[in-house]
C-alpha positions as CSV (number, residue, x, y, z in Angstrom):
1,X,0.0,0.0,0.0
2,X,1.4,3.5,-1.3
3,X,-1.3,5.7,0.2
4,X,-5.0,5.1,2.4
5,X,-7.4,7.3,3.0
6,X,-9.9,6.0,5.3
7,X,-13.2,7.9,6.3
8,X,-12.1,11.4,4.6
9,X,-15.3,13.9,4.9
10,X,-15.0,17.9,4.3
11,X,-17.7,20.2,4.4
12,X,-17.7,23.9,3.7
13,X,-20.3,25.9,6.1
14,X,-23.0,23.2,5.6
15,X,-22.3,22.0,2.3
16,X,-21.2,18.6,2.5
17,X,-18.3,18.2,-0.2
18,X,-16.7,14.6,0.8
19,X,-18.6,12.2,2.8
20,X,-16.6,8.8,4.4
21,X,-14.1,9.0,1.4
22,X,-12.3,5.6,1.8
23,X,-9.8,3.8,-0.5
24,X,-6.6,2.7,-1.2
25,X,-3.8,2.8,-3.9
26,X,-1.3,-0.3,-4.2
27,X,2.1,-0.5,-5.4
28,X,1.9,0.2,-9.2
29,X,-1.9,0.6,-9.4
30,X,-3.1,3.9,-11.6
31,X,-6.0,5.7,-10.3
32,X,-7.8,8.3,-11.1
33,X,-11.1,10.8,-9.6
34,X,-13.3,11.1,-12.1
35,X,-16.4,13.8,-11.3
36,X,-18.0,16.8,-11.9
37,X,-17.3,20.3,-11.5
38,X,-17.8,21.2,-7.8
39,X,-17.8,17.4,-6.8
40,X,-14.8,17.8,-4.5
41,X,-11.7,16.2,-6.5
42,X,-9.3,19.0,-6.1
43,X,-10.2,19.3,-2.0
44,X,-9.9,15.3,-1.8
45,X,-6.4,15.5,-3.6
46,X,-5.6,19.1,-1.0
47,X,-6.7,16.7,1.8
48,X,-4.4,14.2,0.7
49,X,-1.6,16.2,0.2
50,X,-1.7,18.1,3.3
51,X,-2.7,21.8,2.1
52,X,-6.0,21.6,3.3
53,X,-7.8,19.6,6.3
54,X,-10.6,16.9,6.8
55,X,-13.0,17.2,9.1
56,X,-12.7,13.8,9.7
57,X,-10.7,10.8,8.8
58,X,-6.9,9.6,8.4
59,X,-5.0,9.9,5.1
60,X,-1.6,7.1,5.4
61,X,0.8,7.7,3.1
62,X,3.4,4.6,3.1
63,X,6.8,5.3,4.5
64,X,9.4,7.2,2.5
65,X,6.9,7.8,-0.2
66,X,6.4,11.6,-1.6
67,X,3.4,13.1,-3.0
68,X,3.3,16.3,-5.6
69,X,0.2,18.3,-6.5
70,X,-0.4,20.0,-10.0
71,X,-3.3,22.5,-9.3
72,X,-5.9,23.8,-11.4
73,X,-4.1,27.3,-11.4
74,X,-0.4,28.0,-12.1
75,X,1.2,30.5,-10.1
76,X,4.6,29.9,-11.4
77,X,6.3,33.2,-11.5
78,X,9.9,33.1,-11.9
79,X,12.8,34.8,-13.4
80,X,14.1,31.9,-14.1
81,X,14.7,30.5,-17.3
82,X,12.9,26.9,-18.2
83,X,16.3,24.9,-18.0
84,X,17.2,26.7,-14.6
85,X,13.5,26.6,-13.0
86,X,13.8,22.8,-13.2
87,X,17.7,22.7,-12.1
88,X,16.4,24.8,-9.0
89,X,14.8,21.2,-7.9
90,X,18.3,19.7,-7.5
91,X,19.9,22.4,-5.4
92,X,21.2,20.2,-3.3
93,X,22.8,18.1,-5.9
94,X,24.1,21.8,-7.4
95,X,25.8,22.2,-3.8
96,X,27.4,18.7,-3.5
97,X,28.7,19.7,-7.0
98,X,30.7,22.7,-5.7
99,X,31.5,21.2,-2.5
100,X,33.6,18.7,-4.6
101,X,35.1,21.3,-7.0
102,X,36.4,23.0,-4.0
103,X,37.8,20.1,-2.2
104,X,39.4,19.3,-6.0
105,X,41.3,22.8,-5.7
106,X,42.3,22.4,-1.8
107,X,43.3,18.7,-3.1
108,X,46.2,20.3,-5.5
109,X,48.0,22.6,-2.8
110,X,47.7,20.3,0.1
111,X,50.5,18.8,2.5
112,X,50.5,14.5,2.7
113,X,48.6,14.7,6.4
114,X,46.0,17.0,4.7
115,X,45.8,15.7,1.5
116,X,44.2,12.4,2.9
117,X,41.9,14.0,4.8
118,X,40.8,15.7,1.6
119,X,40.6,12.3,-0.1
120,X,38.5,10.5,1.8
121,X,36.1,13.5,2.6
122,X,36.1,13.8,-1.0
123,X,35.6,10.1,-1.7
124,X,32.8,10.1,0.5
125,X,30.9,12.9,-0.9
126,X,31.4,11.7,-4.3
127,X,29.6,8.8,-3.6
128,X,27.0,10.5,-2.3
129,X,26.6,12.6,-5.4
130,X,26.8,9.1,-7.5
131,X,24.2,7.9,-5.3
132,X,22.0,10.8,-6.5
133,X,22.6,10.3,-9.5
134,X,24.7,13.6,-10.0
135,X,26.7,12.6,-12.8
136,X,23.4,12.4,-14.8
137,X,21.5,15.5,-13.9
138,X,22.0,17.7,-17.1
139,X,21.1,14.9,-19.5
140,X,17.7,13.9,-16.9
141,X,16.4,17.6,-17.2
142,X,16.8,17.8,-21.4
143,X,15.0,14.5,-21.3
144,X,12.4,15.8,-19.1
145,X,11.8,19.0,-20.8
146,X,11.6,17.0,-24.0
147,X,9.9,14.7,-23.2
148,X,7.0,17.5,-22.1
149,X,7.1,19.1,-25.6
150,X,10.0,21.7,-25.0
151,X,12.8,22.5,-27.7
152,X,16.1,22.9,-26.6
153,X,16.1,26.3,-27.7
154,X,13.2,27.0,-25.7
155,X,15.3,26.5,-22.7
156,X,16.7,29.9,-22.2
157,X,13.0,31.2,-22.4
158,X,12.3,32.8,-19.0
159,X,9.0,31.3,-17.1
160,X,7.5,34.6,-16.7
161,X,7.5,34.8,-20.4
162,X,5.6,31.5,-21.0
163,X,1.5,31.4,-21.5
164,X,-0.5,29.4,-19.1
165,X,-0.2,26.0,-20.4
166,X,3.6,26.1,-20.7
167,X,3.9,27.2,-17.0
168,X,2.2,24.4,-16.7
169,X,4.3,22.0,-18.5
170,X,7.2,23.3,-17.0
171,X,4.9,23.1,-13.1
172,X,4.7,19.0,-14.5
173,X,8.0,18.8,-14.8
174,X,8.8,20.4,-11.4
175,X,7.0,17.5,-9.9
176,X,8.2,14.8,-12.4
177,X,12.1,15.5,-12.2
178,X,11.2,15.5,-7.7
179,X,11.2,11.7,-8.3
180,X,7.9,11.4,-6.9
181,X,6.1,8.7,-5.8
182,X,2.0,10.0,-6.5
183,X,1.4,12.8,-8.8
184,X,-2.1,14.6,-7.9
185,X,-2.9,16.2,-11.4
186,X,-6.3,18.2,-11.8
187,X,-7.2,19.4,-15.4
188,X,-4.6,18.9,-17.2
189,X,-4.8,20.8,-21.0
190,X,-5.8,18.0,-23.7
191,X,-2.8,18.3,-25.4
192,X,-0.7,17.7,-22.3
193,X,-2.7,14.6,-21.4
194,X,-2.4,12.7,-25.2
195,X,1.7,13.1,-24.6
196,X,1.2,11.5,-21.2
């Protein structure tokens, strides 16, 4: 089991919205909440992923498991350029990066006593960086931003630039390059959801 929710209800004022919501999603299942306008999908998938609360019931989510949420609206602003907006995601593979440039250049001016010191710290972090697949994140964000219908020339474009349903794209692939676990999408455009 990736994620329960048992005996969700919500109600706004006295409008009942979710009534004893219960299900669960397994390992590799696909699932999707299919309804109309107003039924409560995107305050079930809020509920799940913490931004809003149930009145009642338990949402589980398995253990080390992430969830990201897509919403109806974009409020991506950034000055950040498409390539860089999704780099931002790995910062902390950005910072490992420098770390092990820096112990590179203390490496080439250091004594025998320091210099293993160096070697081991740097040994240690580079498998780290390995481990996170480091080596590999330039060539993961072009296949990402490719793979969601971005040139590599649109790369440079800056994300305050982009119309709705690129900010959108680029919000998808946010989430995607996270390495999520559950991806909580609400209206998707239909162009977006053929390439899927």
């Amino acid at each position: 089991m990736i994620l329960s929710c048992n005996n969700i209800s919500k109600s706004f004022g006295t409008d009942v919205i979710i009534k004893s919501c219960s299900f669960n999603i397994e390992d590799h299942e696909k699932a999707a909440i299919v309804g109309i306008n107003g039924a409560g999908k995107s305050t079930l998938l809020k509920i799940i992923t913490g931004i809003e609360p149930a009145d009642t019931g338990l949402v589980t989510l398995a253990k080390d498991k992430t969830l990201g949420y897509l919403s109806q609206q974009q409020n991506l602003n950034s000055d950040n350029t498409i390539y860089d907006e999704l780099l931002s995601v790995k910062q902390y593979i950005l910072d490992m990066e420098a770390q092990l440039r820096s112990i590179e250049n203390q490496m080439k001016s250091a004594d025998d006593t320091a210099l293993e010191t160096l070697m081991k710290k740097y040994s240690d972090l580079n498998h780290e960086f390995e481990l996170n697949n480091g080596y590999a994140y330039k060539s993961e964000i072009t296949g990402v931003l490719k793979g969601l219908g971005f040139a590599e020339e649109d790369f440079t474009l800056n994300v305050n630039t982009l119309s709705g349903g690129q900010k959108t794209r680029v919000a998808l692939g946010r989430l995607y390059y996270q390495s999520l676990i559950l991806y909580f999408l609400t209206s998707l455009p239909t162009t977006l959801i053929w390439s899927l």
